[in-house]
N, C-alpha and C positions, 0 to 999 in steps of 0.2 A: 701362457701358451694357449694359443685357439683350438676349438674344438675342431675344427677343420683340421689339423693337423695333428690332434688326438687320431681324430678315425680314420683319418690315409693311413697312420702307421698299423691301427689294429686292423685296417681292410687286407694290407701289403702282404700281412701274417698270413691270410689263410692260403690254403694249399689250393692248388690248381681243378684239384676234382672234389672239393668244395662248390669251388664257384660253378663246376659244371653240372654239378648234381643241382643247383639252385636254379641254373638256366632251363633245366629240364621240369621239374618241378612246375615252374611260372607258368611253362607252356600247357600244364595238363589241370592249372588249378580251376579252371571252372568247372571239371566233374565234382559232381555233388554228391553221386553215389561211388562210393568205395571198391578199388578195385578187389579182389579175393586175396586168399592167404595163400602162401608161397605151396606148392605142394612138399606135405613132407615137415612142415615145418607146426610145433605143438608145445605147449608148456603142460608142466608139472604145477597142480594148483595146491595149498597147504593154509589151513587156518591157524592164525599166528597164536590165537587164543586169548584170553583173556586175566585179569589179576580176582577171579570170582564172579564176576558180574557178568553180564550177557552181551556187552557190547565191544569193540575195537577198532581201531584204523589206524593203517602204517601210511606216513606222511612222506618219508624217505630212505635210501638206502645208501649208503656210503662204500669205497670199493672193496673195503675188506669184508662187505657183506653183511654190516652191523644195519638194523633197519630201525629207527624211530616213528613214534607214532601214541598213541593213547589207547589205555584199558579202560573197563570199568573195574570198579571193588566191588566186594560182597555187599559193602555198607550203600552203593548206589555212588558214591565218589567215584572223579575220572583222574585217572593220576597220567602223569607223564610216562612214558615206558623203550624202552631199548631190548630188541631181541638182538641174539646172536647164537647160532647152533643149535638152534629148536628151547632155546629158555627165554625165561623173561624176567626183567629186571626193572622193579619199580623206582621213578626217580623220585617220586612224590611230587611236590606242592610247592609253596611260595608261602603255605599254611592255610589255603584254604582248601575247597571242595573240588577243583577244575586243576587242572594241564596236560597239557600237550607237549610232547618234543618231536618238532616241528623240522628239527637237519641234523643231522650228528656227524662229523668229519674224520677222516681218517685217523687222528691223534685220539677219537673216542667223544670229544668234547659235544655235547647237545644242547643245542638251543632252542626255544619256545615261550610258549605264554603258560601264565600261569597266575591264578586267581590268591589276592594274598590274605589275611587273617579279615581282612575290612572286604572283599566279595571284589575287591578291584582289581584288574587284567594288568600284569607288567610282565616285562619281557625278564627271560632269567637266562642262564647259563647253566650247566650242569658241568662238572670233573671232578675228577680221583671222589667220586662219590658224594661231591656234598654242593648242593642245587643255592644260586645265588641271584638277587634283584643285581639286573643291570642297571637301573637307573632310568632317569628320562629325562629329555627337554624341560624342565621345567613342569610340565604338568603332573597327571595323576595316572596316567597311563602310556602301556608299552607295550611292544611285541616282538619278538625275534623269531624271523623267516629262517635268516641261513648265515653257515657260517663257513668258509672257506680252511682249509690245509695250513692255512698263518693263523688261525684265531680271529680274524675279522667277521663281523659279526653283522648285519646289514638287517632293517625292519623298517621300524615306525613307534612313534611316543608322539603324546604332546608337548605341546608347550606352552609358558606360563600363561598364555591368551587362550588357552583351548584348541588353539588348531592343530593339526595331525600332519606332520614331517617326517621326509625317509630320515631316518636314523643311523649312522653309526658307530658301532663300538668296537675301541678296540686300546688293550691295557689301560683300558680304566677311564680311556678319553672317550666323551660323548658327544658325535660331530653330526649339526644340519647340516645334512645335507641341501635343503631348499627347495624350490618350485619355479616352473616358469614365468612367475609373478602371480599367481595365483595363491588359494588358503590349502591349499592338502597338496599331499608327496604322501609316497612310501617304496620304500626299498623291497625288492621280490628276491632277488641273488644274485649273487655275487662268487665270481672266480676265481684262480688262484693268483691269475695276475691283478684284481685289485679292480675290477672291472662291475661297477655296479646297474643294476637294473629293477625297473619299476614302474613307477605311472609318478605322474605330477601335474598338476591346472596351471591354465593363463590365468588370467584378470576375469576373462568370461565366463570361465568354468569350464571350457572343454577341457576334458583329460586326454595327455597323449602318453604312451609308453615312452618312458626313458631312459638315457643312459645315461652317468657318472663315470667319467672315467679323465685322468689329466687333469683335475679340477677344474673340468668343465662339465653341462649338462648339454644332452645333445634330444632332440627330437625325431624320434624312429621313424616315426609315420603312421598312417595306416591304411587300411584299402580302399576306402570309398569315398570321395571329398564328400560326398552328401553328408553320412554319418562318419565325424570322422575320429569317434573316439577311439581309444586303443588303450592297453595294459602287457607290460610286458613282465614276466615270472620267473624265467631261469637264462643265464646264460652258461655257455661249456667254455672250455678251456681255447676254444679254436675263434673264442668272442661270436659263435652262434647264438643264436636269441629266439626264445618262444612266450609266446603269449596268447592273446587275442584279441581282435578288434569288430568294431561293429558292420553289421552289414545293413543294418533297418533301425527304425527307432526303437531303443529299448535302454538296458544299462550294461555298460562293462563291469560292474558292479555283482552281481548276481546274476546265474544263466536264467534272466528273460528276454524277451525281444529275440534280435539276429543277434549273436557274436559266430565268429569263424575263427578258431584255431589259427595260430599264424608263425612263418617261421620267418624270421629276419638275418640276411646273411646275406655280405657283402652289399651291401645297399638296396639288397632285393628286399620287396616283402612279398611272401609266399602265402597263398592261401592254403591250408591246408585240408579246406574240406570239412565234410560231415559224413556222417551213418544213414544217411539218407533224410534226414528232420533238417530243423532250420539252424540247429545252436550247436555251436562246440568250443571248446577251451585246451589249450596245451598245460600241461604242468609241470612236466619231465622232460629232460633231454639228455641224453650223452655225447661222449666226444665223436660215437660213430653218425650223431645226425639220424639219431632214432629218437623220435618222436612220443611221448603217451601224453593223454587225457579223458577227458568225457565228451560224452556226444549224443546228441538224438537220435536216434533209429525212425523208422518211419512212423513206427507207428506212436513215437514220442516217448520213448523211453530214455532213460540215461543209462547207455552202456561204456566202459571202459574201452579204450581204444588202443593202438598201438601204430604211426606212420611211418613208413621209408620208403628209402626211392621211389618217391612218388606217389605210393598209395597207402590210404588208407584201411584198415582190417580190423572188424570186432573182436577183441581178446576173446568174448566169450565164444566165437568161432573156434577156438584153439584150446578149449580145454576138452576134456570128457565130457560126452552129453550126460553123463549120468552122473557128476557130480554135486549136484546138488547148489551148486554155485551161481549166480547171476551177479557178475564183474562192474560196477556202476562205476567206479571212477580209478583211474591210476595213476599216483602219484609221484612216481619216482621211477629212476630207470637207473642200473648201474653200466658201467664197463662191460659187462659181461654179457647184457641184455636181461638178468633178474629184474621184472618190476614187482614194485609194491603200491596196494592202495586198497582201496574199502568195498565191498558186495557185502551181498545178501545170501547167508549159507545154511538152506534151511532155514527161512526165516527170522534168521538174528544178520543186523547189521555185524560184521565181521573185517577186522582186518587181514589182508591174502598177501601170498608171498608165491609168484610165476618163475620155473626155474624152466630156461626153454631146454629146448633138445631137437635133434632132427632125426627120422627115422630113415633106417637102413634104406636104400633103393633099394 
């Protein structure tokens, strides 16, 4: 089956004020500075806390409000962790000193990396309480980004040559996915329809954000022919897509250089803008087409972000001044508009949990 006729059928899908909210969007994306917050409109800020230790960040939230992410211990170890209801629930390890759970699904199931008794990175799974090596390609290392409502499981491993391929798993099968002739792939997310997303190289090395989907790979694009790398990170259920691509020379890799936030829908690519600086990055998405990530401020800061209908807004605009909080990245966004992700609360890195609300006219 072509991929051409993969993505007529997943463009067909989306709903009509989808595509016009994208048409709009296109039209305003050369503002560089952020339009304001909605009047009226505020989040609830809450530190998620920690397993003893002084550090944390929530990486995502799933709809029933379960939010994963990583603690530190008393002992200085970071263990994998799942909040729900104001507690916290250590998954642990792999058996070493490091993890993260990195997406945890509606069914509770969490996935991440996680360092094992030898100090090496593989990807695990977490249920009914007891933390498991997924496996890899052939090599010595693994990761699992996210994992979808089926148990499908999407990342990155090596394989027996060393190189680094999206990954995925699922009952116990371990499928490359591949590259566009290039040495690296890696899977970002994945949907409930089966719909995966990522980054993958030619032969020359440019990286472009990809899709998987219909057992094909398809090339999203990106903004600028000059620089024309691209990374894509989450897709939603309506096959909307965020990422980021470059605008100047630098790396899709790490926020240096230009990157711009970018949303990919119906064949658009949208720029999403910045805080007023040169860099920003999507990470989050819901099915409303609400947007989070990080982003530069003018004066070169990384602040936490949040996009719709067209503009951009600093979270940290939205909580209390007097909280003590400064919002650096957000990672996740539910149905509901709760996000999650990492600041600085009182001078400890800290993972946050934003519960919005709108006040009385």
């Amino acid at each position: 089956m072509s991929n051409d006729s993969s993505i007529g059928r997943r463009q067909r899908r989306l709903c009509a004020a989808v595509v016009a909210l994208a048409v709009m969007a296109v039209a305003a994306r050369s503002q560089a500075v952020p339009a304001s917050a909605s009047a009226g409109t505020s989040y609830a800020v809450v530190d998620l806390g920690t397993l003893g230790g002084g550090t944390s960040q929530a990486t995502g939230i799933n709809h029933p409000g379960v939010i994963s992410g990583s603690a530190a211990t008393s002992s200085g170890a970071t263990h994998a962790v799942l909040w729900q209801d104001g507690e916290i629930a250590d998954l642990g390890t792999l058996g070493g000193t490091f993890g993260v759970a990195i997406d945890v699904n509606p069914r509770g199931q969490a996935v991440g990396v996680s360092t094992n008794a030898s100090g090496v990175n593989r990807a695990f799974l977490w249920e009914d309480g007891t933390i498991s090596d997924l496996g890899t390609l052939g090599g010595p290392i693994g990761r699992a980004n996210r994992i979808n409502a089926h148990g499908e499981i999407v990342g990155f491993s090596t394989t027996a040559t060393g190189a680094i391929h999206a990954t995925h798993w699922y009952r116990g099968s371990v499928t490359n996915l591949g590259t566009f002739g290039g040495a690296f792939s890696l899977a970002a997310g994945i949907n409930d329809a089966g719909e995966i997303v990522g980054a993958a190289t030619y032969p020359d090395g440019l990286e472009r954000a990809a899709l998987w989907a219909h057992g094909g790979i398809l090339d999203l694009g990106a903004l600028a022919p000059a620089y024309p790398d691209s990374r894509a990170i989450r897709i939603n259920d309506l096959g909307q897509i965020v990422g980021w691509a470059a605008t100047a020379p630098g790396s899709v890799e790490v926020i240096i250089g230009e990157t711009h936030a970018v949303l990919w829908v119906d064949g658009i690519v949208v720029d999403v803008g910045t805080l007023g600086g040169a860099t920003s990055r999507a990470y989050g998405l819901n099915n409303r087409t609400q947007v989070v990530g990080t982003a530069r401020t003018t004066a070169g800061a990384e602040h936490a972000f949040l996009w719709q209908e067209g503009s951009m807004v600093d979270l940290n605009d939205l909580i209390p001044a007097d909280s003590g909080w400064t919002l650096m990245t957000a990672f996740g966004i539910d149905q509901r508009g709760a996000i999650v992700g990492l600041g600085n609360h009182n001078g400890q890195r800290r993972a946050f949990l934003l519960t919005p609300s709108t006040e009385a006219e």
